[in-house]
LOROMAR-530822 format. One record per residue (C-alpha): x, y, z negated; residue in one letter. Coordinates in steps of 0.05 Angstrom, whole numbers, plus 32768, in hexadecimal, padded with zeros to 4 digits. Layout:
N
XYZa/...
# end
This chain:
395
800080008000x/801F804A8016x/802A80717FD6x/800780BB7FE0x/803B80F07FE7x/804B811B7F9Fx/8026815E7F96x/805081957F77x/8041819B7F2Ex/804381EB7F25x/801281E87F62x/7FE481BA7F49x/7FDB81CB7F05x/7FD482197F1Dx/7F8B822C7F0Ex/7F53821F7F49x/7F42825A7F74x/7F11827C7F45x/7EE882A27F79x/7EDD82647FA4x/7EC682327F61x/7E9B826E7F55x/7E8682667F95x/7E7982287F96x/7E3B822A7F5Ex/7E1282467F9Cx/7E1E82067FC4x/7DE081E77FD1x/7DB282267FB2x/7D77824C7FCDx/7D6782847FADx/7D1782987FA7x/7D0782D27FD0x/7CF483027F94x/7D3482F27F6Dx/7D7482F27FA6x/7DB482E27F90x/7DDA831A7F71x/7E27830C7F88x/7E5D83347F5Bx/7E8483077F5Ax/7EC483157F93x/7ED583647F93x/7ED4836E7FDDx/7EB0839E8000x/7E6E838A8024x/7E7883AC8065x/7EA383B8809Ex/7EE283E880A2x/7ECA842F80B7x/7EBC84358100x/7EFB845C8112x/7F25842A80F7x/7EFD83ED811Dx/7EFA8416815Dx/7F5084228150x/7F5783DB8146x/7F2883C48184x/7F5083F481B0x/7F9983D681A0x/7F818394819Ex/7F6A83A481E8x/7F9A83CF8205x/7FDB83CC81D9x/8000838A81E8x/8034838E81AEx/7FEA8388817Ex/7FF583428184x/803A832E817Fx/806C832E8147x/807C83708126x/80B4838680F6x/80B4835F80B9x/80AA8391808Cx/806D83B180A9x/806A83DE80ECx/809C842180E8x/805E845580EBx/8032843080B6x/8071842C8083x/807984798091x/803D84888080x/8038846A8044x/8077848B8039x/805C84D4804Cx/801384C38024x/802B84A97FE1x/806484E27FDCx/802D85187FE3x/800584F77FB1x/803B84E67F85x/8064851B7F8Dx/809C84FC7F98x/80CF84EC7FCCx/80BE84A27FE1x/80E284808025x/80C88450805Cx/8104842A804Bx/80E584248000x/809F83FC8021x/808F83BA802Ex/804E83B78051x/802E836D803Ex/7FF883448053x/7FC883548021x/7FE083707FDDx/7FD783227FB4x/8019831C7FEEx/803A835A7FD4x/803283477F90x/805283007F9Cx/8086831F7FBBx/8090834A7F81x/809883077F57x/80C682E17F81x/80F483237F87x/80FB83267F3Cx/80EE82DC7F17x/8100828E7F25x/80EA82597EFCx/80EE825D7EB3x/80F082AC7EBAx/80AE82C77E91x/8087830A7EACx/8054832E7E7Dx/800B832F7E90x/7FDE835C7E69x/7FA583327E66x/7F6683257E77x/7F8E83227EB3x/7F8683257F04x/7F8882D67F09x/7FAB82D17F47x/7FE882F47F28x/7FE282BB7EFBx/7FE182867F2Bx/8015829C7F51x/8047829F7F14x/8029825A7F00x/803B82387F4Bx/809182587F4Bx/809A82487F00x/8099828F7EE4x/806E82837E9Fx/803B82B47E95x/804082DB7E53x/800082F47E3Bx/7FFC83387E1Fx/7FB1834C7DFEx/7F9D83957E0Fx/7F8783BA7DDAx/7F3C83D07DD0x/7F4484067E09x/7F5283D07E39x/7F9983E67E3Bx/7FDE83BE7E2Cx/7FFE83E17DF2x/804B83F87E05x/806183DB7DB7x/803983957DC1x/8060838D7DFFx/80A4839B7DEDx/809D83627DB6x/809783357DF5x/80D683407E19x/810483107E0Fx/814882F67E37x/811A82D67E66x/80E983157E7Bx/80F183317EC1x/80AE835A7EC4x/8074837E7EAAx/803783837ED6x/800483B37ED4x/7FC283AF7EF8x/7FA183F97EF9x/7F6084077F01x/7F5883C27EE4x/7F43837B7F04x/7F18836C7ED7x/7F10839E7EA2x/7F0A83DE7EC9x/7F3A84007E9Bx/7F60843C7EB9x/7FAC843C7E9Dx/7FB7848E7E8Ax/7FFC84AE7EA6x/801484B27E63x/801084677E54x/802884587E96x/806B84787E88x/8077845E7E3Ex/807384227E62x/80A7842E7EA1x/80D284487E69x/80CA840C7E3Fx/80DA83D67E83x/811584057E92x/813784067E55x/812D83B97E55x/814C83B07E9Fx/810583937EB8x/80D283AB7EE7x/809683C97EE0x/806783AB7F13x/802483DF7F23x/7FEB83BF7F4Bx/7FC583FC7F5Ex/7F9683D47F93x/7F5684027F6Fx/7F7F843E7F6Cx/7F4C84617FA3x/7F1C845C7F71x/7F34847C7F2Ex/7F0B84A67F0Ax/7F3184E77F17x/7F5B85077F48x/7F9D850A7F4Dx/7FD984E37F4Cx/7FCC84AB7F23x/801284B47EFDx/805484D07F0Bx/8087848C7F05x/809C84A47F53x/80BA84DC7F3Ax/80E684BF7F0Dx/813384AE7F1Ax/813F84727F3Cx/80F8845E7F36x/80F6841D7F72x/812C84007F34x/80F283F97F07x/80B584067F26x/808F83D37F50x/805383F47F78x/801E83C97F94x/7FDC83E37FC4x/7FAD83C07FEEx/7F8C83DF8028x/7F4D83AB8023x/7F1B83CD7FEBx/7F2A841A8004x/7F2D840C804Cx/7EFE83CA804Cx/7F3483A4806Fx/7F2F83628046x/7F3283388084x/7F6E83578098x/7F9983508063x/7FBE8391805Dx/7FE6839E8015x/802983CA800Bx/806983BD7FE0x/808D84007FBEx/80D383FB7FA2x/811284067FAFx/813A83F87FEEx/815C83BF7FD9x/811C839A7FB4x/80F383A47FF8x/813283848023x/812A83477FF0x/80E083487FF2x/80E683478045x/810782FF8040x/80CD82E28018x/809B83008050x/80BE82E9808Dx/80BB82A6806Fx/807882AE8069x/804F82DA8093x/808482F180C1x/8065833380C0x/8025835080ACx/7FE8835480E2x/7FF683888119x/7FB0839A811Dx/7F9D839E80CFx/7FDC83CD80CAx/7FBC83F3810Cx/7F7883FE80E1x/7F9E8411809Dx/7FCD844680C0x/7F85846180DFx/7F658462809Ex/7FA18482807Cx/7F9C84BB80BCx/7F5884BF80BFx/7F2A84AC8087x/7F3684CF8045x/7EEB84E3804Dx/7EDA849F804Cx/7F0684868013x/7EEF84C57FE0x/7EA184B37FF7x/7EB284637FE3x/7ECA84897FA3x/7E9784AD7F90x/7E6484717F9Fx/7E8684487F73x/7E8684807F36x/7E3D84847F45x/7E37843E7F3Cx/7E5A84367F04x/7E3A846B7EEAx/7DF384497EF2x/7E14840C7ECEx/7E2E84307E97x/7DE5844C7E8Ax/7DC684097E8Ax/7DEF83EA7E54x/7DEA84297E2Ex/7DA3841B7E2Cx/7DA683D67E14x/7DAE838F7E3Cx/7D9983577E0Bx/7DCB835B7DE4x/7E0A835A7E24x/7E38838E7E18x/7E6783BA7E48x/7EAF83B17E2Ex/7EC783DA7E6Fx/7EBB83F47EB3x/7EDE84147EE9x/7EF9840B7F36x/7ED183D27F46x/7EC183B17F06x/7E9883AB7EC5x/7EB9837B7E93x/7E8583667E65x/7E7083417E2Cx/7E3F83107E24x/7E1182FE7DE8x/7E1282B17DDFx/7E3F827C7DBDx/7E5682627E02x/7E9282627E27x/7E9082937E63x/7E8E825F7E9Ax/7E5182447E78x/7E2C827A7E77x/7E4582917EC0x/7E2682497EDDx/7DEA825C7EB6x/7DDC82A07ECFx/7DE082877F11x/7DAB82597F04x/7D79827E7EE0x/7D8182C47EF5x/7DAA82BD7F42x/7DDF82E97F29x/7E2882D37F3Bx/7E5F82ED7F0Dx/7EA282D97F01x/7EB282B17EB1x/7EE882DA7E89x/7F0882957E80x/7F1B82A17EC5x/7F4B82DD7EB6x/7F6882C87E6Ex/7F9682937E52x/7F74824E7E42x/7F4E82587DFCx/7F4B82A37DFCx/7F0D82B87DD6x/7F0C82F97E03x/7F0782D57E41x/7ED282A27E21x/7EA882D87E13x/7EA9830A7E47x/7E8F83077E98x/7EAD83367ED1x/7E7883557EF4x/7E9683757F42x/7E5F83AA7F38x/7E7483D77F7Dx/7E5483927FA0x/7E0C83B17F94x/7DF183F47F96x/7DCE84217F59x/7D8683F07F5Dx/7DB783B57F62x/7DD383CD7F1Ex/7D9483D37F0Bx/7D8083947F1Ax/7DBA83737F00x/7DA383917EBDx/7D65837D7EC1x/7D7B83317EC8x/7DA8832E7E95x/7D7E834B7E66x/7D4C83137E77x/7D8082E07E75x/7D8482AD7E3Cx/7DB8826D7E2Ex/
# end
């Protein structure tokens, strides 16, 4: 009898794709016409890219034969630039093409960022609840995951994580606005922490993917204007929520010179380079559509807003622990884990939200009693709506 070939351990014992066995509970369901399903689960936006962008990306993919071959590894010259040109006007600083990667898709930048800095047996700190795919991906090279709990404004204290670096540390990561929690990271706790990963010789990975939708204006902090910032600081973006090119997978990479050289040998091993035609549609958007991006804004404060109000006006006992960018991190009322009570809302009430167990270390009574509602998936009666179900809801 053949003997089945081995499966790598770090792989296989890496969680399961959360959205897709989240997913998976609507397998086989019909929902009844006067209750539809209620999907906040995956934060992606529900419609196309704006029509300049589309009609951009139609136009090269007809007429400009270089749309479909290989580009530079890095990302093309004139997208790089501009990323350049846009984040030092927003930043104030003085940032180079040289110092961006652009990535397919920012999950890509970020795992980039990881195999730049850590091999196995390194450790990385991971304010938790945490974006689970940073955890996977630290799970399948070997890097262990430290958890650090945020404090009660959803924010990692600069003390609590100091008394987690050890020999072994390579990185502190920083997800702001928040996947899950919302939370917005102020400028001032964003540089205690720089400071605190530079006087330690590790780097301070930012994930700004929600940064488009803060709740003020502004640069979000001023870590580009330090010194030799690319040998700290780690930025991340994605071009999918503000520019709604999900399908296209378009992220960017920010550090120094030297880090993005590294990081371009881990994506020509992978995706050779990133697609010619997303990167067409981001440097259009970028041009083109700040209207767009600051109307997406203010949507989103609307809605979250409208969600704010509803809790403050009771929902059976759920509470709103946080809420921002995309997201409501919330607690629920029952002696269940979160995963339990997830399956259960889908079945009683068609409303599909991700378990806190999902985005916290095995055991974590946070993550057992909290759910991650994507509330920018439904408009104000949506909100509304979803109120109204969970308030009906029982376990």
């Amino acid at each position: 009898m053949n003997r089945p070939a081995p499966f790598n351990p770090a792989l296989s014992h890496a969680l399961a794709s959360p959205v897709m066995t989240a997913q998976s509970w609507l397998r086989g369901k019909v929902f009844p016409p006067e209750r539809p399903l209620l999907n906040l689960s995956q934060a992606a936006p529900v419609g196309p890219p704006p029509l300049s962008l589309r009609r951009a990306m139609a136009e090269a993919a007809m007429s400009e034969g270089d749309a479909h071959l290989y580009g530079p590894v890095p990302g093309d010259g004139a997208l790089r630039a501009e990323i350049a040109a846009r984040w030092s006007a927003l930043y104030g600083a003085g940032i180079a093409p040289e110092e961006v990667a652009v990535t397919s898709g920012c999950n890509e930048a970020f795992a980039a960022a990881m195999l730049s800095l850590a091999g196995a047996g390194d450790e990385v700190i991971l304010p938790t609840p945490w974006y689970f795919n940073h955890k996977m991906w630290l799970d399948m090279i070997g890097v262990r995951a430290v958890p650090l709990p945020v404090g009660e404004d959803g924010l990692p204290e600069p003390e609590a994580a100091a008394a987690l670096i050890g020999p072994r540390t390579r990185a502190l990561v920083l997800v702001t606005p928040n996947n899950p929690t919302g939370a917005e990271c102020p400028a001032g706790r964003m540089e205690a922490l720089f400071d605190l990963c530079a006087a330690a010789g590790i780097a301070f990975v930012v994930d700004e993917t929600y940064r488009d939708y803060l709740s003020h204006e502004g640069a979000p902090h001023g870590l580009f204007r330090r010194p030799a910032w690319g040998e700290t600081l780690i930025h991340l973006y994605s071009f999918s929520k503000a520019y709604r090119l999900t399908g296209h997978r378009v992220g960017a990479l920010l550090s120094s010179a030297r880090r993005v050289a590294e990081v371009e040998k881990f994506l020509d091993t992978v995706t050779i380079c990133p697609s010619r035609i997303g990167q067409i549609g981001a440097l259009e958007g970028l041009r083109r559509e700040g209207a767009f991006v600051a109307g997406e804004r203010a949507e989103f404060a609307r809605r979250r807003a409208a969600l704010a109000a509803a809790f403050a006006e009771g929902v059976g006992g759920w509470r709103l622990l946080g809420a921002g960018a995309y997201f409501a991190w919330v607690a629920h009322p029952f002696d269940a884990p979160s995963e339990a009570v997830s399956r259960r809302l889908v079945e009683d009430q068609s409303v599909l939200a991700l378990p806190g167990g999902f985005f916290t270390p095995e055991g974590d009574d946070a993550g057992r009693g909290a759910l991650r509602l994507a509330f920018a998936n439904v408009d104000e009666a949506g909100i509304a709506e979803t109120a109204r179900r969970l308030r009906a809801f029982s376990f």
